[in-house]
PyMOL Python script that loads the backbone (N, CA, C, O; Angstrom):
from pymol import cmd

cmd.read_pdbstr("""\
ATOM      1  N   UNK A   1       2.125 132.405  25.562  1.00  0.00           N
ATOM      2  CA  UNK A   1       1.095 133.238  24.987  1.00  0.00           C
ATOM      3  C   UNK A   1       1.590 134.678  24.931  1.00  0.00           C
ATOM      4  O   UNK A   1       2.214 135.179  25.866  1.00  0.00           O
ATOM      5  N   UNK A   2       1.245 135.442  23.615  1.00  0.00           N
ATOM      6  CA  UNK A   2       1.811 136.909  23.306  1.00  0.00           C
ATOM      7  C   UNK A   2       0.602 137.690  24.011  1.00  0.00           C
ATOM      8  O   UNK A   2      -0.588 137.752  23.701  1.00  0.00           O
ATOM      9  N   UNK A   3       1.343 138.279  25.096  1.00  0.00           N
ATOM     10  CA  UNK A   3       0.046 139.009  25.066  1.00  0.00           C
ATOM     11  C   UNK A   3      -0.536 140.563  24.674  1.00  0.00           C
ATOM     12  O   UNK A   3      -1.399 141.289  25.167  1.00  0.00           O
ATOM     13  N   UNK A   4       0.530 140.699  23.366  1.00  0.00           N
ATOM     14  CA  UNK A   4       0.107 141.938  22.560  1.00  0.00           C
ATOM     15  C   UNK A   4      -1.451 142.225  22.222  1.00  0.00           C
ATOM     16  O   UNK A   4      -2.045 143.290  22.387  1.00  0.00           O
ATOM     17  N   UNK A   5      -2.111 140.659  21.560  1.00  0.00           N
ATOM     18  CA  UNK A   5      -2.680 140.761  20.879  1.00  0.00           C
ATOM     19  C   UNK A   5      -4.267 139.625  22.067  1.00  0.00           C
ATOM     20  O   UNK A   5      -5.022 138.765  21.614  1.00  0.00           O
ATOM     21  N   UNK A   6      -4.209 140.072  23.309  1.00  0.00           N
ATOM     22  CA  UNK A   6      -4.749 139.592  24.004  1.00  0.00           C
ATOM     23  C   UNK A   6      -5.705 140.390  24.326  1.00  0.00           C
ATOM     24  O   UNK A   6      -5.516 141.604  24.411  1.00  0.00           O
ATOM     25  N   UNK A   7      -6.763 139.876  24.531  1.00  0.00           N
ATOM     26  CA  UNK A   7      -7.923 140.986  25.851  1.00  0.00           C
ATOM     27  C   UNK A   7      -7.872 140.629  27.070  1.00  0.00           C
ATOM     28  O   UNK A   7      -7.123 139.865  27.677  1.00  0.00           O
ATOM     29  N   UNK A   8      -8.988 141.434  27.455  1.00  0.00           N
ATOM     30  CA  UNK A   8      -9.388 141.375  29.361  1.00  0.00           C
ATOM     31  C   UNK A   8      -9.712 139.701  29.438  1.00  0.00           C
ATOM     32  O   UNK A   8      -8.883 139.045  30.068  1.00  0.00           O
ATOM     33  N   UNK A   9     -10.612 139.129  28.968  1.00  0.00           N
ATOM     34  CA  UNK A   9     -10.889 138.135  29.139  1.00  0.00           C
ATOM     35  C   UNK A   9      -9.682 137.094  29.110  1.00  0.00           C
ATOM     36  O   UNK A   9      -9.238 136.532  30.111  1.00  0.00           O
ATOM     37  N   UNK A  10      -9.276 136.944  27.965  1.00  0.00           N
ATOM     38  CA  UNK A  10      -8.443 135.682  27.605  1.00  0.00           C
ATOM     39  C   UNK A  10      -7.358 135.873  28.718  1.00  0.00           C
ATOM     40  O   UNK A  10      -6.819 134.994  29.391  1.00  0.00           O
ATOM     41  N   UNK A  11      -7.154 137.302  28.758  1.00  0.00           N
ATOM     42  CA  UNK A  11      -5.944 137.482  29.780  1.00  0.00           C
ATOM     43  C   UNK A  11      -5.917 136.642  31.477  1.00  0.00           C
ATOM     44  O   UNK A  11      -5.135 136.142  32.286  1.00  0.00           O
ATOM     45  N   UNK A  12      -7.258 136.915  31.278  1.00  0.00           N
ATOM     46  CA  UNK A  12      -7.472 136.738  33.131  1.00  0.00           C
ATOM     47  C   UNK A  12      -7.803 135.268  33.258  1.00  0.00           C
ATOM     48  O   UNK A  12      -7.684 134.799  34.389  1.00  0.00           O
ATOM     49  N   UNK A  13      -8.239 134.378  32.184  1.00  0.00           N
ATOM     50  CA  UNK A  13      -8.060 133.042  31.900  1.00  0.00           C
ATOM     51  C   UNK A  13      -7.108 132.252  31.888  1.00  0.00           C
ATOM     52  O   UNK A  13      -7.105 131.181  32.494  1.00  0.00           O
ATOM     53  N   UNK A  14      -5.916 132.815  30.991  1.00  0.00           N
ATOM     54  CA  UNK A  14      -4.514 132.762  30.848  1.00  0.00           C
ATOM     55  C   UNK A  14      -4.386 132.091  32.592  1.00  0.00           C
ATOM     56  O   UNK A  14      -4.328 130.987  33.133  1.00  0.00           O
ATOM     57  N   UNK A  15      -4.389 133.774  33.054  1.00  0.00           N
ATOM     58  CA  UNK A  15      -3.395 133.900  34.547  1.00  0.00           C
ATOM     59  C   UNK A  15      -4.548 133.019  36.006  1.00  0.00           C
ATOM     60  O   UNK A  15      -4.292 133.232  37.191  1.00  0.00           O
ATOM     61  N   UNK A  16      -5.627 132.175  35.609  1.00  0.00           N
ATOM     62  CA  UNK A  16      -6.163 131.695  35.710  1.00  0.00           C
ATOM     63  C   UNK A  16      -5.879 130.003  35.855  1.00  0.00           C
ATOM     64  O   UNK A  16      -6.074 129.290  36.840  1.00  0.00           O
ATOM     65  N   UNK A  17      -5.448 129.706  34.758  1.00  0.00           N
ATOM     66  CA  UNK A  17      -4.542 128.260  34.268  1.00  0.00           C
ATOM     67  C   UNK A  17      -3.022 128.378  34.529  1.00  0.00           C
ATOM     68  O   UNK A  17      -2.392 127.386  34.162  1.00  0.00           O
ATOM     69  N   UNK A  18      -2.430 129.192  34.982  1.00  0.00           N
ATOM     70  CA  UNK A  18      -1.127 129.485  35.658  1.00  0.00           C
ATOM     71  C   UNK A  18      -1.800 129.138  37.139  1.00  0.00           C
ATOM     72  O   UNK A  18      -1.692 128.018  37.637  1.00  0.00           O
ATOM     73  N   UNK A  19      -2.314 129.934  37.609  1.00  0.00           N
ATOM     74  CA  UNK A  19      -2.343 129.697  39.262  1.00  0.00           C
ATOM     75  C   UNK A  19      -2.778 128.092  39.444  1.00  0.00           C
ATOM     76  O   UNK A  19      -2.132 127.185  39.967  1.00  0.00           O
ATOM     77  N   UNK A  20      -3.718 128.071  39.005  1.00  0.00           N
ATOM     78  CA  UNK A  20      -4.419 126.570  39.115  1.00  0.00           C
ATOM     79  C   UNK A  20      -3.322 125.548  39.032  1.00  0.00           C
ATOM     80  O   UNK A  20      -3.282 124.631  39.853  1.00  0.00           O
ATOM     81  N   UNK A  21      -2.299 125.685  37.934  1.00  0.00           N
ATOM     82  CA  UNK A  21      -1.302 124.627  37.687  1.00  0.00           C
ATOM     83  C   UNK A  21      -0.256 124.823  38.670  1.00  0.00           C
ATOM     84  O   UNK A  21       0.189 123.725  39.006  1.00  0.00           O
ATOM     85  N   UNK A  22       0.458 126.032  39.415  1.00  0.00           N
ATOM     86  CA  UNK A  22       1.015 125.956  40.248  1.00  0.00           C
ATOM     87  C   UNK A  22       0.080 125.892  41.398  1.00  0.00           C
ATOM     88  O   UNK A  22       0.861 125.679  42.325  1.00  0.00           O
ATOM     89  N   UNK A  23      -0.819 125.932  41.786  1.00  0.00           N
ATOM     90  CA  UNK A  23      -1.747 125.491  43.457  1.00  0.00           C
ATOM     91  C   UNK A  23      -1.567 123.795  43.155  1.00  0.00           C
ATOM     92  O   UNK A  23      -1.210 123.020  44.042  1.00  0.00           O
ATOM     93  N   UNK A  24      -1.842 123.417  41.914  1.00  0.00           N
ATOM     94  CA  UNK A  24      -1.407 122.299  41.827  1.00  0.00           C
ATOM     95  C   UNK A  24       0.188 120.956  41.782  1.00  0.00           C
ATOM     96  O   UNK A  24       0.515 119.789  41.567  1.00  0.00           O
ATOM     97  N   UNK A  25       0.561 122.041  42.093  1.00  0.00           N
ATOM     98  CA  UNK A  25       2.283 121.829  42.158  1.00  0.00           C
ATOM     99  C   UNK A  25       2.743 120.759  40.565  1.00  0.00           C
ATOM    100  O   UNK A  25       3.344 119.716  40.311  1.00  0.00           O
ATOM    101  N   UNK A  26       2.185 121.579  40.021  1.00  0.00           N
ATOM    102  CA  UNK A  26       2.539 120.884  38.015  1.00  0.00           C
ATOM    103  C   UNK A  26       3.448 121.482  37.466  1.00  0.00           C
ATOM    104  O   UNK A  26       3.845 120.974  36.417  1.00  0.00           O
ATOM    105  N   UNK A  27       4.038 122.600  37.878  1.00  0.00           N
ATOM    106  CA  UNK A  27       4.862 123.426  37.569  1.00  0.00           C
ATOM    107  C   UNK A  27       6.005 122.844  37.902  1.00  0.00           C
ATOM    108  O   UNK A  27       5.548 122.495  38.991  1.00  0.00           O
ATOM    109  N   UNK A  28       7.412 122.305  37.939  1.00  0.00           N
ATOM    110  CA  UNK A  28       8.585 122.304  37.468  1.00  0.00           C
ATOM    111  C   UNK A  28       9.120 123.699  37.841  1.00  0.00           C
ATOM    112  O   UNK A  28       8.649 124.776  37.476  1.00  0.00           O
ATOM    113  N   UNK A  29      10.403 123.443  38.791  1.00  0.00           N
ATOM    114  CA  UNK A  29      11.011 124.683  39.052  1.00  0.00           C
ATOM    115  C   UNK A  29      11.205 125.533  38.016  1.00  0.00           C
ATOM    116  O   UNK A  29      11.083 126.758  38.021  1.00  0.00           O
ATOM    117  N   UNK A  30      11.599 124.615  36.883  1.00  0.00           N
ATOM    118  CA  UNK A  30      12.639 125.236  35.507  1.00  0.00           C
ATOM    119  C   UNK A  30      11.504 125.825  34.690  1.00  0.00           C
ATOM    120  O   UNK A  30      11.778 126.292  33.585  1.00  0.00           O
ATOM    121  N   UNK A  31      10.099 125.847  35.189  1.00  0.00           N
ATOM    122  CA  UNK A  31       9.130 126.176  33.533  1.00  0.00           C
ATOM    123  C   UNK A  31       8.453 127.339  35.318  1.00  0.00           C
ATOM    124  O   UNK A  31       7.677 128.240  34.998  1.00  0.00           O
ATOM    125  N   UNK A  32       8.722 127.256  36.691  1.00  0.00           N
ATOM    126  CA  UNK A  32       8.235 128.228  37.129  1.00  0.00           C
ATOM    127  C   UNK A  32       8.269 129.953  36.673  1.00  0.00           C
ATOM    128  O   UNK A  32       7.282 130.634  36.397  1.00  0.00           O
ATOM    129  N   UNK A  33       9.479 130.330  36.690  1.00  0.00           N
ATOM    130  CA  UNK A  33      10.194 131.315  36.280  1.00  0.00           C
ATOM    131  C   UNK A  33       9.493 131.858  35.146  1.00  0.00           C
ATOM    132  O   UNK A  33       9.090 133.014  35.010  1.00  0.00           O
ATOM    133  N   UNK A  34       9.385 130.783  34.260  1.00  0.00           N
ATOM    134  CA  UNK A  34       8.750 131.493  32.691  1.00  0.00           C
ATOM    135  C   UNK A  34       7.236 131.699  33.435  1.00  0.00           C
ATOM    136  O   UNK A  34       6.670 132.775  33.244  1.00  0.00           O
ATOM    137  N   UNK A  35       6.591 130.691  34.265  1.00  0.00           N
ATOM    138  CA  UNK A  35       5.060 131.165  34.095  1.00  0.00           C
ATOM    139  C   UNK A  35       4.793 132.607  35.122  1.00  0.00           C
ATOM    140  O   UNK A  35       3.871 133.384  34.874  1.00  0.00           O
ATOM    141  N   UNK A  36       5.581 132.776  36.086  1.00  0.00           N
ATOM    142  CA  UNK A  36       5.759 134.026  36.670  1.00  0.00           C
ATOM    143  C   UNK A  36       6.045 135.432  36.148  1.00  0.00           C
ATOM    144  O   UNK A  36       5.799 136.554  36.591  1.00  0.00           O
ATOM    145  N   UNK A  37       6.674 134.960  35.008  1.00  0.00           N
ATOM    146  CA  UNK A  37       6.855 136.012  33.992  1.00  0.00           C
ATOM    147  C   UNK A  37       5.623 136.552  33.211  1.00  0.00           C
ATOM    148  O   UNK A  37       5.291 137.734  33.123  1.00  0.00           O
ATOM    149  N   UNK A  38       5.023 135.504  32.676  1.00  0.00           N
ATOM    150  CA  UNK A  38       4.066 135.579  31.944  1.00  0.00           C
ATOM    151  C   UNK A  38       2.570 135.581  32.378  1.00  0.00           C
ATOM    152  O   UNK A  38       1.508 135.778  31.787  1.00  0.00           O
ATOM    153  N   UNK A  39       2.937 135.271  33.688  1.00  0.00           N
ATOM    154  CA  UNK A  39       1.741 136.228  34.027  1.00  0.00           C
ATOM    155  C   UNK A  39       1.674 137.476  34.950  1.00  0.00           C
ATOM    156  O   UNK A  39       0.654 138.024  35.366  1.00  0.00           O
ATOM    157  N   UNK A  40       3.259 137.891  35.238  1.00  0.00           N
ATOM    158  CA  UNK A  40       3.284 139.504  35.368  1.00  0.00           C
ATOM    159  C   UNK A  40       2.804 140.280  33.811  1.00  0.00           C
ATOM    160  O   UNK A  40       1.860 141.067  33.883  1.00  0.00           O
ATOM    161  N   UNK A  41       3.437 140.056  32.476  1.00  0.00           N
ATOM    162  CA  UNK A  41       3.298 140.361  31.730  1.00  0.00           C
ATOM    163  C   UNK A  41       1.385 140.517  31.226  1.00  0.00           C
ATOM    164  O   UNK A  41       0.832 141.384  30.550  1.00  0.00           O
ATOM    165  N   UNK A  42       0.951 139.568  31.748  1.00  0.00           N
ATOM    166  CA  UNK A  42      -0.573 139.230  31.422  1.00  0.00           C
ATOM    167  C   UNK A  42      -1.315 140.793  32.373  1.00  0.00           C
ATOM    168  O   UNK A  42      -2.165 141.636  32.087  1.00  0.00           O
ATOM    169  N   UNK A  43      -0.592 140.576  33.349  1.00  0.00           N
ATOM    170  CA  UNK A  43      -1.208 141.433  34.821  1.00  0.00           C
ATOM    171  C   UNK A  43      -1.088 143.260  34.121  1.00  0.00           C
ATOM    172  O   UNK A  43      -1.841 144.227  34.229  1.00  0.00           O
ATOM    173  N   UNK A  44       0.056 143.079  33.512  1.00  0.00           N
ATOM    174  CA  UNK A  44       0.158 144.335  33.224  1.00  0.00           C
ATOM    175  C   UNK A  44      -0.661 144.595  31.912  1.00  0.00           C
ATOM    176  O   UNK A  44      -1.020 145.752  31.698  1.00  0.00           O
ATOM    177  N   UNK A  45      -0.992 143.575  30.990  1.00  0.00           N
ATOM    178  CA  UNK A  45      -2.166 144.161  30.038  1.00  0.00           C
ATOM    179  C   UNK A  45      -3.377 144.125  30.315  1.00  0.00           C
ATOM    180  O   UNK A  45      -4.202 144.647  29.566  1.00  0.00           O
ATOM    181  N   UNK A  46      -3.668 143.598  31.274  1.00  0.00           N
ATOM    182  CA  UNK A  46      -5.032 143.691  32.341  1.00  0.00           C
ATOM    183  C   UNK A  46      -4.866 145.313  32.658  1.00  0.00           C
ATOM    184  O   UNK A  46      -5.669 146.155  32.255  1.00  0.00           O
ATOM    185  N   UNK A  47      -4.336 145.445  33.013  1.00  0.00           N
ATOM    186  CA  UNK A  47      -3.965 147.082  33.661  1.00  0.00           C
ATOM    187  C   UNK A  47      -4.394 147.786  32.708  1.00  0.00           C
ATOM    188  O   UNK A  47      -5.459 148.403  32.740  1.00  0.00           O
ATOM    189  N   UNK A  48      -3.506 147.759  31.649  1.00  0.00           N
ATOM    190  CA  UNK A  48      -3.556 148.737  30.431  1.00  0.00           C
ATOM    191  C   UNK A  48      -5.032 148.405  30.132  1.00  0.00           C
ATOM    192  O   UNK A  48      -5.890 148.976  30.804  1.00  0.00           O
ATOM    193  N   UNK A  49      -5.298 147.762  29.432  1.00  0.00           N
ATOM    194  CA  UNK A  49      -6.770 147.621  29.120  1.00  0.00           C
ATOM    195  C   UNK A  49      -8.130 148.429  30.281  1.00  0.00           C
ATOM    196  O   UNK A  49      -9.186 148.951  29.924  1.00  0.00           O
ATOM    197  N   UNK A  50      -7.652 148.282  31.513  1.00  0.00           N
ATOM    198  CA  UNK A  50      -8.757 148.715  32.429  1.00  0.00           C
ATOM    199  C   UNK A  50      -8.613 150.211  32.125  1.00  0.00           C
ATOM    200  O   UNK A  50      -9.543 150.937  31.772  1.00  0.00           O
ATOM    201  N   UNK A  51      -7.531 150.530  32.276  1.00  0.00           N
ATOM    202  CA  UNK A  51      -7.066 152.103  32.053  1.00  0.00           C
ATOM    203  C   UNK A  51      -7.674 152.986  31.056  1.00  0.00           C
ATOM    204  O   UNK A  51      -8.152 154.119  31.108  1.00  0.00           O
ATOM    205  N   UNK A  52      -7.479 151.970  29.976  1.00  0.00           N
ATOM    206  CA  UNK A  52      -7.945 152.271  28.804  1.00  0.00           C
ATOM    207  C   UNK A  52      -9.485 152.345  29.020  1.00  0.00           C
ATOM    208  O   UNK A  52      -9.767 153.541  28.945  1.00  0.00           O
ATOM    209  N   UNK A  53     -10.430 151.734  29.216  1.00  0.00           N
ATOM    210  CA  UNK A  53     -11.516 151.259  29.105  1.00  0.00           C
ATOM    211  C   UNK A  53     -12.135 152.410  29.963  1.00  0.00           C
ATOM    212  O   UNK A  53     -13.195 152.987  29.723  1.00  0.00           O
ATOM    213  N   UNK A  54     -11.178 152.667  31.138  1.00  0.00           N
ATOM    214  CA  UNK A  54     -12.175 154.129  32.477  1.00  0.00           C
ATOM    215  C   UNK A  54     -11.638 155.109  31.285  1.00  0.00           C
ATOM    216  O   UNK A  54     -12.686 155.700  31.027  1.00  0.00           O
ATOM    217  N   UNK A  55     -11.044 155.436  30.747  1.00  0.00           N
ATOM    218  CA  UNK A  55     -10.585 156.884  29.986  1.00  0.00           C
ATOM    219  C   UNK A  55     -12.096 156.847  28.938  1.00  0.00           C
ATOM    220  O   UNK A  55     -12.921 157.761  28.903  1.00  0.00           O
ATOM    221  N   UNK A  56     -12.151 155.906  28.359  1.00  0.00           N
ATOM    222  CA  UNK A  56     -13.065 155.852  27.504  1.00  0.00           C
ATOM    223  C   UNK A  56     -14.700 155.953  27.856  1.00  0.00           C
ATOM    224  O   UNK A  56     -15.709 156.328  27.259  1.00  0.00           O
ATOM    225  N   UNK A  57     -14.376 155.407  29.156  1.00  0.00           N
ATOM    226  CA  UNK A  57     -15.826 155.797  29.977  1.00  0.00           C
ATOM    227  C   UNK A  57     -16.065 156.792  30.567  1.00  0.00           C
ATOM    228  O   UNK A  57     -17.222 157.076  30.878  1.00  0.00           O
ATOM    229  N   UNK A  58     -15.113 157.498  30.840  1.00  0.00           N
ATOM    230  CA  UNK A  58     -15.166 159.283  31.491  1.00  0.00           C
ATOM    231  C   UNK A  58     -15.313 159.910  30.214  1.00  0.00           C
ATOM    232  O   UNK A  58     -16.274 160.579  29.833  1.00  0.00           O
ATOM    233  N   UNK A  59     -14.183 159.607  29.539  1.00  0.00           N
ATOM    234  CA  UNK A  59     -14.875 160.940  28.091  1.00  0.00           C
ATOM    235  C   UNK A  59     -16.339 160.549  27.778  1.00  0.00           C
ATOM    236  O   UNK A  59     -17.176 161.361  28.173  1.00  0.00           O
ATOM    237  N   UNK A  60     -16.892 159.218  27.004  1.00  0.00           N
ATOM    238  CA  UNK A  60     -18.355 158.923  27.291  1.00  0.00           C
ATOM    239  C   UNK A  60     -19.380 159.914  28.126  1.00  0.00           C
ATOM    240  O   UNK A  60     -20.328 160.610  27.762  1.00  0.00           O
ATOM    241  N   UNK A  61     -18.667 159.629  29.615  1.00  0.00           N
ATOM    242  CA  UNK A  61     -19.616 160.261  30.307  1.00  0.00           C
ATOM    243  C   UNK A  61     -19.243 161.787  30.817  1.00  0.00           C
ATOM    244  O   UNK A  61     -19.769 162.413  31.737  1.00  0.00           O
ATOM    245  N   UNK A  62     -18.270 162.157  30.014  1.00  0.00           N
ATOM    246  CA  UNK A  62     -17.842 163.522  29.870  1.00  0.00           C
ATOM    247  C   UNK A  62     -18.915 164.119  28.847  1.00  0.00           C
ATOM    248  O   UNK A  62     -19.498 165.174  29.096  1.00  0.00           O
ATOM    249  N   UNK A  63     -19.105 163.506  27.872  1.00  0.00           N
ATOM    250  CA  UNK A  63     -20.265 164.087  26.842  1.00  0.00           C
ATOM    251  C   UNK A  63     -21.300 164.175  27.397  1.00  0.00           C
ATOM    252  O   UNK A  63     -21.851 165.250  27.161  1.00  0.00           O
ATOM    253  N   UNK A  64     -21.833 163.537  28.036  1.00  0.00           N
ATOM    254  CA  UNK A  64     -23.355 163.449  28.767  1.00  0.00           C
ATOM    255  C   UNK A  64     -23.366 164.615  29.397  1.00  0.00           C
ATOM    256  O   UNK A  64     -24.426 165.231  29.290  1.00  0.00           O
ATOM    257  N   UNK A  65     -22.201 165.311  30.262  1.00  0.00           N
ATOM    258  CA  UNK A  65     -22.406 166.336  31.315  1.00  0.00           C
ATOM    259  C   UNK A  65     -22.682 167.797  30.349  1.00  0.00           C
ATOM    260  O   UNK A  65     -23.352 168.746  30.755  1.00  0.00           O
ATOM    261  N   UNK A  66     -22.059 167.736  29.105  1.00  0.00           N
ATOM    262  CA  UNK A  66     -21.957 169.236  28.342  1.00  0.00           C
ATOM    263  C   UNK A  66     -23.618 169.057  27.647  1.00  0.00           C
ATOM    264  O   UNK A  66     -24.090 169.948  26.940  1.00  0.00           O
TER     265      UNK A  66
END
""", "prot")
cmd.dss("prot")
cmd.show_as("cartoon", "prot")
cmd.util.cbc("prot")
cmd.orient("prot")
């Protein structure tokens, strides 16, 4: 999954069905690596997005104060 074009939600679903499948030991050493990847990659557009989302809620509530 690309997660350019992902949100908060789908993201945390994603990395959701990763854990579940490795707690479940379904994972394959050889396909571990990729899902560890991909859901650091997921983790970090979780980030960006939250980041994004408080900036947008302080300016918001930056207007309210003037």
């Amino acid at each position: 999954m690309s997660t350019a074009n992902t949100n908060y939600s789908q993201s945390v679903k994603r990395l959701e069905e990763i854990l579940e499948s490795i707690d479940r030991y379904d994972v394959g050493i050889d396909q571990l690596a990729d899902l560890v990847k991909e859901a650091a990659d997921l983790i970090k557009n979780c980030k960006t997005i939250l980041k994004s989302t408080e900036q947008s809620v302080q300016e918001s509530l930056k207007g309210l104060e003037e």
